[in-house]
N, C-alpha and C positions, 0 to 999 in steps of 0.2 A: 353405358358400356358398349355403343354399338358399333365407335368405335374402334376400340378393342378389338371387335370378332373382325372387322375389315382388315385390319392391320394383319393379325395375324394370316388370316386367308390371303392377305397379297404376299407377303412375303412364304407362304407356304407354295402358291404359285410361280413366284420366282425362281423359288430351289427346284421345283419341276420345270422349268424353262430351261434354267441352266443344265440340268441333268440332261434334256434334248440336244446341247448345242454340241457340235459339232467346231472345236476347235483346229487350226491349222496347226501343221509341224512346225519346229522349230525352223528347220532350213526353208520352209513358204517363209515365215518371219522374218527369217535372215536378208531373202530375195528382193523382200517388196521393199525392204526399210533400204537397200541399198538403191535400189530402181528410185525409193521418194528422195533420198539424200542427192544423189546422181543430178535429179529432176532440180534439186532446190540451188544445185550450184550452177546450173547453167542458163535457170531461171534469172540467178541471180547476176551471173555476170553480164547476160544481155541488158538486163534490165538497166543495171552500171553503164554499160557503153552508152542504150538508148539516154539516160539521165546525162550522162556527159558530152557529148553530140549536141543536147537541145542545150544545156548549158553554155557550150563554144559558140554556138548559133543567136543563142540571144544576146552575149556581151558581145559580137558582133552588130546584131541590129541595134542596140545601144548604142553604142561608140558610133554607127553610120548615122544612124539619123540624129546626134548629138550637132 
């Protein structure tokens, strides 16, 4: 049953971890999720141009060295 007593004792440390932490506001919450959404749209639409660019560029050297 030893372990049993582990189990217990981790998860008895956990609830005292959690009781430490220090959560953020909702409005910090609000902030960053818009600052990462913000970040993923412009990630993303360069990302589209650069993809589409190399794509124009290679069915170019295709067709030239054809």
């Amino acid at each position: 049953m030893e372990w049993y007593r582990k189990s217990i004792t981790f998860f008895q440390e956990v609830v005292a971890e959690l009781k430490r932490t220090t959560w953020p506001k909702w409005n910090e919450v609000r902030g960053t999720t818009t600052v990462v959404i913000i970040a993923m749209f412009i990630f993303a639409i360069f990302l589209f141009a650069v993809d589409y660019g190399l794509g124009i560029l290679y069915k170019q050297a295709i067709h030239l060295f054809r």
